[in-house]
ZASEKE-213973 format. One record per residue (C-alpha): x, y, z; residue in three letters. Coordinates in nm, 4 decimals, padded with zeros to 6 digits, always signed. Layout:
N
px=X py=Y pz=Z code=Ala
...
***
This chain:
213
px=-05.8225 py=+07.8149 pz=-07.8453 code=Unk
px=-05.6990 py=+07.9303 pz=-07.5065 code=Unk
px=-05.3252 py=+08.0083 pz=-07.4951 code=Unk
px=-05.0795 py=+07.8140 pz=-07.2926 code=Unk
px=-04.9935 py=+07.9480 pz=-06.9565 code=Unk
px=-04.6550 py=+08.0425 pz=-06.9147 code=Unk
px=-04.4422 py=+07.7910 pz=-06.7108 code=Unk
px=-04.3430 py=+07.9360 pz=-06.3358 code=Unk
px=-04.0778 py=+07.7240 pz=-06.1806 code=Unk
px=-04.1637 py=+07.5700 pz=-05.8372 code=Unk
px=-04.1640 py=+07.7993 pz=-05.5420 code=Unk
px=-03.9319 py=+07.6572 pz=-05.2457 code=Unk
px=-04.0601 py=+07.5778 pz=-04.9289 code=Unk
px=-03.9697 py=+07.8700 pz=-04.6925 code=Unk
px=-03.7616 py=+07.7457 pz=-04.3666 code=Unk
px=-03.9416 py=+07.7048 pz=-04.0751 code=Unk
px=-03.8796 py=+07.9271 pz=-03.8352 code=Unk
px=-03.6318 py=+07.8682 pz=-03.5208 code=Unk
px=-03.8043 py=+07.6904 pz=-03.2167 code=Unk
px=-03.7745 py=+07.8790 pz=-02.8692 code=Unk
px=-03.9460 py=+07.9142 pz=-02.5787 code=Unk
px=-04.2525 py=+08.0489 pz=-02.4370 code=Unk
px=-04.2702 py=+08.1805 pz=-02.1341 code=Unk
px=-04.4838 py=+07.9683 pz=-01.9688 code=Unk
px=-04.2124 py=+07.6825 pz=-02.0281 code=Unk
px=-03.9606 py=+07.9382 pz=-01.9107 code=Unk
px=-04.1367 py=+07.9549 pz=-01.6056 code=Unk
px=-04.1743 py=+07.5945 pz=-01.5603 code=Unk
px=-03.8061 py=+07.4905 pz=-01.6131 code=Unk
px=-03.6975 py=+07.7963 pz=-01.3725 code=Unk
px=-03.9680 py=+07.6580 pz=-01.1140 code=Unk
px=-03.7862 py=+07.3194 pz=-01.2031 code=Unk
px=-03.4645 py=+07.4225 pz=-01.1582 code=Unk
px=-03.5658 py=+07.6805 pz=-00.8072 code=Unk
px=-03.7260 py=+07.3365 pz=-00.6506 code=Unk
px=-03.4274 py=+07.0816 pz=-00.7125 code=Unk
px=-03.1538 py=+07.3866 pz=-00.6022 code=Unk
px=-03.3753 py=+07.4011 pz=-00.2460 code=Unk
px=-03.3738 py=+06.9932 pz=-00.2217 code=Unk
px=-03.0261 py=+07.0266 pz=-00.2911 code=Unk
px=-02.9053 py=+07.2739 pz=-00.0351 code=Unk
px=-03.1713 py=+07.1210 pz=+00.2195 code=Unk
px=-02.9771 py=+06.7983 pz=+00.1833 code=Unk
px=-02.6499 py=+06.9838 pz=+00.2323 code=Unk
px=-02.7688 py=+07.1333 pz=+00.5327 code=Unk
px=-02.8661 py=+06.8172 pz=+00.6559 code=Unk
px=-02.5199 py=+06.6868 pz=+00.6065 code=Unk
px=-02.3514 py=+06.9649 pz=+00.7955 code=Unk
px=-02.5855 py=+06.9305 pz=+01.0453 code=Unk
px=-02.4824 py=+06.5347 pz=+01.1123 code=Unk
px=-02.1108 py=+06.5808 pz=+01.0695 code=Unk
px=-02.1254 py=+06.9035 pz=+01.3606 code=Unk
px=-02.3447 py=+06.6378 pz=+01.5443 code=Unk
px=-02.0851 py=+06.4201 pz=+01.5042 code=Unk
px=-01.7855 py=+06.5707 pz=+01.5832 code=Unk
px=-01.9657 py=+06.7299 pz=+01.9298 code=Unk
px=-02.0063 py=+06.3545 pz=+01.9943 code=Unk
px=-01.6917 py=+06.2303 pz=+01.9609 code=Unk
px=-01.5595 py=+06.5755 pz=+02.1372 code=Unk
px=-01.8255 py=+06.4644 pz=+02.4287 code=Unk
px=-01.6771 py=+06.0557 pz=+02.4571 code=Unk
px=-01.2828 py=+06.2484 pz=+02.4039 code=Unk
px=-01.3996 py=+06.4778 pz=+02.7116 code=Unk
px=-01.5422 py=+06.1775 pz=+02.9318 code=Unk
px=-01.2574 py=+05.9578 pz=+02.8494 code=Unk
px=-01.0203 py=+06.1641 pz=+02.9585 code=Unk
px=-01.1940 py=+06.2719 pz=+03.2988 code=Unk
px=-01.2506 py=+05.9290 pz=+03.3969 code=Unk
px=-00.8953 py=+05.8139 pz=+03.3234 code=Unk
px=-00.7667 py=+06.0888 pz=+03.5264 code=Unk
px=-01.0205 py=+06.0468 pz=+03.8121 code=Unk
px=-00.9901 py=+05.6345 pz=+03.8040 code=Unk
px=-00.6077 py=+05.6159 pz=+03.7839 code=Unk
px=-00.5252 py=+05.9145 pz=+04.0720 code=Unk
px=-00.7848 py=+05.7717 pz=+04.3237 code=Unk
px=-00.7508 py=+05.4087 pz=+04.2302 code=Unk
px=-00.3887 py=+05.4779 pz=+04.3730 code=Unk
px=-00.4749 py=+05.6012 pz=+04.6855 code=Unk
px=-00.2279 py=+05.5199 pz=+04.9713 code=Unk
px=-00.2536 py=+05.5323 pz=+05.2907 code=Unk
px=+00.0133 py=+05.7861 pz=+05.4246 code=Unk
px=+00.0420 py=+05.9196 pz=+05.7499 code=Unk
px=+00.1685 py=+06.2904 pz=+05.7871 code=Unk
px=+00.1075 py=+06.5914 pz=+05.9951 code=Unk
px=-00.1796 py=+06.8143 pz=+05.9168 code=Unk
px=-00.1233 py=+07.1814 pz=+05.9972 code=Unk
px=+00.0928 py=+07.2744 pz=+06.2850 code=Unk
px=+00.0287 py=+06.9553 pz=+06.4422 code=Unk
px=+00.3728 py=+06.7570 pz=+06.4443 code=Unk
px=+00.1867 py=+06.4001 pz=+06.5070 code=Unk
px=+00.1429 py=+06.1926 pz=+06.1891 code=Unk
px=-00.2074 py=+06.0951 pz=+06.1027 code=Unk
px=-00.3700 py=+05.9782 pz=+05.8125 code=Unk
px=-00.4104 py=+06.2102 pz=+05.5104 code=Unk
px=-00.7082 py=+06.1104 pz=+05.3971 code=Unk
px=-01.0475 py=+06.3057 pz=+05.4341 code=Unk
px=-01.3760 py=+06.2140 pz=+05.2898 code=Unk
px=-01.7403 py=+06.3905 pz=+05.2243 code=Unk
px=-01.9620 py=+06.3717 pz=+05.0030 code=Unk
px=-01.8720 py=+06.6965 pz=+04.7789 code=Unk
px=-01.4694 py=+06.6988 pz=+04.8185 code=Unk
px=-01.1752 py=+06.4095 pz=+04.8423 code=Unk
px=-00.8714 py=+06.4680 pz=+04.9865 code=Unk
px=-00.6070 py=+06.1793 pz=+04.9672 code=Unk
px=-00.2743 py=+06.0681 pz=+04.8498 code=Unk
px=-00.1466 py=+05.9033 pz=+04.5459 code=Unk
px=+00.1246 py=+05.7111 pz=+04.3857 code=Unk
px=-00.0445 py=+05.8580 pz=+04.0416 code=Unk
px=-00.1292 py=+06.1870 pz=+04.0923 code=Unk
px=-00.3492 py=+06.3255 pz=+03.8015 code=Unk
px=-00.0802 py=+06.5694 pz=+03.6727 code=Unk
px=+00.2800 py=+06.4165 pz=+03.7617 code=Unk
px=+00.4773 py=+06.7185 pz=+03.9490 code=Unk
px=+00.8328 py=+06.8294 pz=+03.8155 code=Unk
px=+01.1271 py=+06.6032 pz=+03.9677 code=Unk
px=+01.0696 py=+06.2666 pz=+04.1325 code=Unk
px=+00.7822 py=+06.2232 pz=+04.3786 code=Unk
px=+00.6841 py=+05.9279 pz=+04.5155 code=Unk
px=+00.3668 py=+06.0601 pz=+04.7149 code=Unk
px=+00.1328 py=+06.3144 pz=+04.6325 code=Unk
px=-00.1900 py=+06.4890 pz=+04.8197 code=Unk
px=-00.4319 py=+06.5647 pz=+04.5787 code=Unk
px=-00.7898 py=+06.7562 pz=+04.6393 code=Unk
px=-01.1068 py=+06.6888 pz=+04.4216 code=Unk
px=-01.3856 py=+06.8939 pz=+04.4515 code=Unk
px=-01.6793 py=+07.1055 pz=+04.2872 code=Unk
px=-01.6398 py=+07.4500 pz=+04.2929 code=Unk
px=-01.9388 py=+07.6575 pz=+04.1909 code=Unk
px=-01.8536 py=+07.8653 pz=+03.8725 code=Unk
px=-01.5339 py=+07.6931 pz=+03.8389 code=Unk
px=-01.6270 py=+07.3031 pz=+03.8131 code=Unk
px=-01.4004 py=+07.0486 pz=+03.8951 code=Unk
px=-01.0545 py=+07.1877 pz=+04.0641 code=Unk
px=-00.7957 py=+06.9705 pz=+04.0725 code=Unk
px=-00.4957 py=+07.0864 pz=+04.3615 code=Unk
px=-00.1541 py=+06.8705 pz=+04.4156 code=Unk
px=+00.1395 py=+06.9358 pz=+04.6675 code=Unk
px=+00.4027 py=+06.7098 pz=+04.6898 code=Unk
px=+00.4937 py=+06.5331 pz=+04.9932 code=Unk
px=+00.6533 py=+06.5420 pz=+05.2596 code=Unk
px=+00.5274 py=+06.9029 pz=+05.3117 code=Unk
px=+00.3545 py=+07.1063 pz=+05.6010 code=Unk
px=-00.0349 py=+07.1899 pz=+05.5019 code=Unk
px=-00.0544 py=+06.9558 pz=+05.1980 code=Unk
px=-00.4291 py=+06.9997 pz=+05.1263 code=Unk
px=-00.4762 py=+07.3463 pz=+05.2161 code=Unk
px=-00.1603 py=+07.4966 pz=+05.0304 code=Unk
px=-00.2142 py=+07.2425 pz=+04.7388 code=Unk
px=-00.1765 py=+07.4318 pz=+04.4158 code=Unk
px=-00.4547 py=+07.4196 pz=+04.1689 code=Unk
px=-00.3400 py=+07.2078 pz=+03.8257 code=Unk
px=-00.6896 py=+07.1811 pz=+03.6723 code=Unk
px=-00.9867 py=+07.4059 pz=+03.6357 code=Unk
px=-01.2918 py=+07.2056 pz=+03.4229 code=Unk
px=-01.5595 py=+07.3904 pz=+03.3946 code=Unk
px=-01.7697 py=+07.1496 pz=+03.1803 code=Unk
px=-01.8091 py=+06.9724 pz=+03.5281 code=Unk
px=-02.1582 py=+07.0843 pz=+03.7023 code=Unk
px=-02.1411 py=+06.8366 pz=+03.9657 code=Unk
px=-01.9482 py=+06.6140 pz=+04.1603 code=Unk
px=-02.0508 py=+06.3752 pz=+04.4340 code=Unk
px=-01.8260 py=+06.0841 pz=+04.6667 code=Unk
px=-01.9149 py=+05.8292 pz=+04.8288 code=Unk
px=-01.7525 py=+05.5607 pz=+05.0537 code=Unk
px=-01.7008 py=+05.1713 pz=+05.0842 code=Unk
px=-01.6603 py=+05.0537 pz=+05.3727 code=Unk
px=-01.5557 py=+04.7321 pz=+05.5775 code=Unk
px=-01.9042 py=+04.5671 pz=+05.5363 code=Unk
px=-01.9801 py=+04.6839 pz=+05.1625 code=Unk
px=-02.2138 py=+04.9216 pz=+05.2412 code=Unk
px=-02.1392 py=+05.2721 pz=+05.1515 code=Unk
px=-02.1043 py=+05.6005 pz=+05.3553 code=Unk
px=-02.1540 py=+05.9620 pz=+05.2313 code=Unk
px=-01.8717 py=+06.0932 pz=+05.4692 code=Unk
px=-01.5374 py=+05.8822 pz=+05.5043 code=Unk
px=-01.4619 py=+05.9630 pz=+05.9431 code=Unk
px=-01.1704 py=+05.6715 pz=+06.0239 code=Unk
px=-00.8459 py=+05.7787 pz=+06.1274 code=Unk
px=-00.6968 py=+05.4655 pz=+06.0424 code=Unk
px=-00.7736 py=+05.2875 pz=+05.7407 code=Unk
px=-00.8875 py=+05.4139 pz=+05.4127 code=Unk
px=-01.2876 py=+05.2913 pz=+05.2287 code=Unk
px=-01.2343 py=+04.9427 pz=+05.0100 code=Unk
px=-01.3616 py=+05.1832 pz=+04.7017 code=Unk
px=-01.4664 py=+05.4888 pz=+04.6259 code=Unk
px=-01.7770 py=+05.6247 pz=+04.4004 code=Unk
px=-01.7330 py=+05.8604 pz=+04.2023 code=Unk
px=-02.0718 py=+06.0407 pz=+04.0397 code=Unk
px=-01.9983 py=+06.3214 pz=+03.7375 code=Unk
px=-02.2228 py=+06.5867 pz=+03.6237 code=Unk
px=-02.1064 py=+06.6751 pz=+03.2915 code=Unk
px=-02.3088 py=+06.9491 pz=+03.0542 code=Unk
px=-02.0602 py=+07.0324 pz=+02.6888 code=Unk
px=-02.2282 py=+07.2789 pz=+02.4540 code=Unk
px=-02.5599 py=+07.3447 pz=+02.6905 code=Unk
px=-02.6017 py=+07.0007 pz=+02.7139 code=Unk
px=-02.6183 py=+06.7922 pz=+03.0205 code=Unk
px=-02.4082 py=+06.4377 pz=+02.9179 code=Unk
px=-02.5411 py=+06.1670 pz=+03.1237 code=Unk
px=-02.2314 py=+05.9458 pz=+03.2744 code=Unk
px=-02.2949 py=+05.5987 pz=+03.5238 code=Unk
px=-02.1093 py=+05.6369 pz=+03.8059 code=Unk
px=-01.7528 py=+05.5545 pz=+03.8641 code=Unk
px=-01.6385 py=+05.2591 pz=+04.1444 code=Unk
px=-01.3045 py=+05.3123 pz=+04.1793 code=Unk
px=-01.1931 py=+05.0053 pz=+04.4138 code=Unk
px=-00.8704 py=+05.1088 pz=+04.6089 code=Unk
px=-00.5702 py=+04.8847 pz=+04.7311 code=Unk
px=-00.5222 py=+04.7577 pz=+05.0645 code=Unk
px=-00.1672 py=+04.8102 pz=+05.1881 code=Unk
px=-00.0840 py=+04.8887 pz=+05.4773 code=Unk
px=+00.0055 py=+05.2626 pz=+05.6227 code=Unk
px=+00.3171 py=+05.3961 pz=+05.6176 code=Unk
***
């Protein structure tokens, strides 16, 4: 008779041990994690990009506005004022037209003088490495184109270009009569902000008809 076997309590089941990872899923998740940082910082970049596009825009329409509200409201003013020129005591009339430079006077001069004027000479014109001067003297006064001071310096202006209206509609390149001013004025602006030429329509600037003083 075979003896009993002795009785051996249950064994428990041993814990399993701790999941991790291998490296080959540590690789993937950090290839995972690499590709979504680059779509992220792409995208950023992309944002940056369109708000510095945006705000040279709106510096760009700020710039033009400006110009052509000075430029409209100074020359859409013009008078016709008779003065001397020079050393020349007869009175003849200040205004002087070609196609690169405008001399003339204003009852809105671009930049309003100190005091109370009622007439101002003003000069436009190009100047190469300088842009668009600006010069005003107030009159009365003896020279008032040639000793006009200069008020504006914009350098963002690469061109500038006049031309004239006259009694039949057609228009002139050169303004030459002594006695009346154009019935408008064009007024063409090459503008380049940041390297980049800014294409702007040209400005018809009709002027009043009054008669000389």
């Amino acid at each position: 008779m075979t003896a009993p076997r002795p009785h051996c309590p249950p064994r428990e089941p041993r814990a399993a041990p701790p999941a991790g990872f291998t490296l080959v899923e540590l690789l993937m998740a950090l290839a995972i994690v690499g590709a979504l940082l680059v779509i992220a910082f792409g995208g950023l970049r992309v944002v940056l990009a369109a708000t510095q596009r945006g705000e040279e825009r709106v510096e760009v329409h700020q710039h033009v506005r400006s110009l052509a509200t000075i430029l409209t409201r100074s020359v859409g003013a013009t008078y016709p004022y008779k003065g001397p020129m020079g050393q020349n005591p007869e009175a003849r009339l200040l205004f002087q037209g070609t196609a690169s430079k405008l001399e003339f006077v204003t009852q809105a001069p671009p930049f309003p003088l100190a005091g109370t004027v009622a007439f101002t000479a003003v000069v436009l014109e190009h100047v190469e490495g300088e842009g668009l001067v600006i010069k005003e003297r107030a009159l009365p006064n003896w020279n008032p184109f040639a000793d006009a001071a200069v008020v504006l310096r914009d350098r963002a202006v690469t061109a500038l270009t006049f031309r004239y209206m006259d009694q039949s509609g057609s228009w002139q390149p050169t303004w030459e009569d002594d006695n009346s001013t154009p019935g408008a004025i064009e007024v063409a602006v090459g503008l380049a902000l940041d390297g980049h030429q800014v294409p702007l329509p040209p400005l018809v600037v009709p002027l009043k008809v009054t008669p000389p003083e």
